[in-house]
C-alpha positions, 0 to 999 in steps of 0.5 A, a space after each residue: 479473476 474478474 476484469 473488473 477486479 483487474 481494472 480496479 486494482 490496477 487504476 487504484 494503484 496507478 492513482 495512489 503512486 500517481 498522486 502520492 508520489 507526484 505530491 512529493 515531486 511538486 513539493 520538491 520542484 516547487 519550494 515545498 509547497 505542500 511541506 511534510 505534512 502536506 504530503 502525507 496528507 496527499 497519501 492519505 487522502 487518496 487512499 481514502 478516495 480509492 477505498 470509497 470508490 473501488 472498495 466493494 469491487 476488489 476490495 481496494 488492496 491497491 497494495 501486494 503485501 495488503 493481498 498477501 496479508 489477507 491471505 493469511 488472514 484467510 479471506 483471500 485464496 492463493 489462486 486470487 493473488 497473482 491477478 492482484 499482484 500483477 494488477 498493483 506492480 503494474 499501476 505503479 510501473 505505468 504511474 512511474 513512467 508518467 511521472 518520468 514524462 511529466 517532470 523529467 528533471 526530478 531525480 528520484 519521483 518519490 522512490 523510497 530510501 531510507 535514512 538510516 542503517 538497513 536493519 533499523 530500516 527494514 524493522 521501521 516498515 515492518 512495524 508500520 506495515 503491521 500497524 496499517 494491516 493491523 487496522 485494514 483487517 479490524 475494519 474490513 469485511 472479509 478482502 474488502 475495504 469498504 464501509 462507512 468508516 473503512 476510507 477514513 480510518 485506512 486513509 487517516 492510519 496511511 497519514 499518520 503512520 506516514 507523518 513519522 516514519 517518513 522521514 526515516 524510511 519514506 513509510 512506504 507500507 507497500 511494495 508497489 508504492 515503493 516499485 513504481 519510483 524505483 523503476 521510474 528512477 531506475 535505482 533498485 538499491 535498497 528496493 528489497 527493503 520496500 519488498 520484503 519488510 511489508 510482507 512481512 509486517 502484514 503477514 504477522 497481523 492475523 494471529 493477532 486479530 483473530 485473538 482480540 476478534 475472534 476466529 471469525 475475523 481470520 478463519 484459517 481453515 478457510 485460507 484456500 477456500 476464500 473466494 472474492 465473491 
């Protein structure tokens, strides 16, 4: 795995936990500056930055359960998905911890939790983790978000799915996302949902895109042969 594959995927996941998260702590702190859409416009936005910026470098996973959903999908090797995976947990940790410093009087730091019973809660995220994967892998090439359109439709589905479901879950759609806070708030309880729910979500996607797209959109015989080259 290249350094600057490491370097990406962790600055793009610092960013997204960083400026996310940190939008839904200035709007608590700060009478609801941003309101409810202004946050999940914040989410969205940046990653549609990170997309266009980091995208033809790692691909802009910026997302463990993202990796693991194109592994599945056959564009990425299991060899490749430590590096990314260490890479995203620790951008989260260390955008959590400079959360922490930053506004130490918050309580949460825009930890996920959800609003309703865990069973409705978990299939909540799998549904949306599915919807988010769904649109990564039908504008992407091969692992790598990038493209003219691939930030905006990536970032406008992040915001969109997030405008509903928010409220109910948090709309976390990734671990990482949901690990940094956690960690910064140091309250794992219902961390597993946020683990878990969006792998599962996106690791479900490939058999559909490869029916409405084709093989070639999710080659399995290719699924240890993938390389990020």
């Amino acid at each position: 795995m290249k350094t600057d594959i490491v370097t990406s995927e962790f600055l793009g996941t610092f960013l997204l936990v960083f400026v996310g998260c940190g939008a839904i702590v200035v709007n608590d702190l700060y009478g609801g500056v941003l309101g409810h859409i202004g946050v999940n416009a914040v989410f969205g936005l940046v990653v549609m930055a990170i997309i266009y910026a980091l995208g033809n470098v790692s691909g802009a996973h910026i997302n463990p359960a993202v990796t693991i959903g194109f592994y599945f999908a056959g564009r990425i090797g299991a060899s490749e998905i430590p590096a990314y995976l260490v890479a995203q947990l620790t951008g989260a940790a260390v955008a959590g911890v400079v959360l922490l410093v930053l506004f130490p009087e918050h309580s949460n730091y825009g930890a996920t939790m959800p609003a309703i019973d865990v069973p409705r809660a978990f299939l909540m995220e799998v549904l949306i983790s599915f919807s988010l994967m769904f649109i990564i892998l039908n504008v992407s090439t091969a692992h790598q978000e990038k493209g003219i359109m691939a930030g905006a439709a990536v970032g406008g589905m992040v915001a969109l799915l997030a405008l509903f479901a928010g409220p109910v879950t948090g709309a976390s759609m990734n671990p990482a996302r949901s690990f940094g806070p956690a960690l910064a708030a140091i309250n794992f309880e219902h961390l597993w949902i946020y683990i878990l729910a969006p792998v599962v979500g996106m690791g479900m996607v490939s058999p559909f895109c490869r029916l409405i797209q084709g093989a070639d959109c999710c080659p399995t015989d290719r699924i240890e042969g993938a390389t990020s080259t």
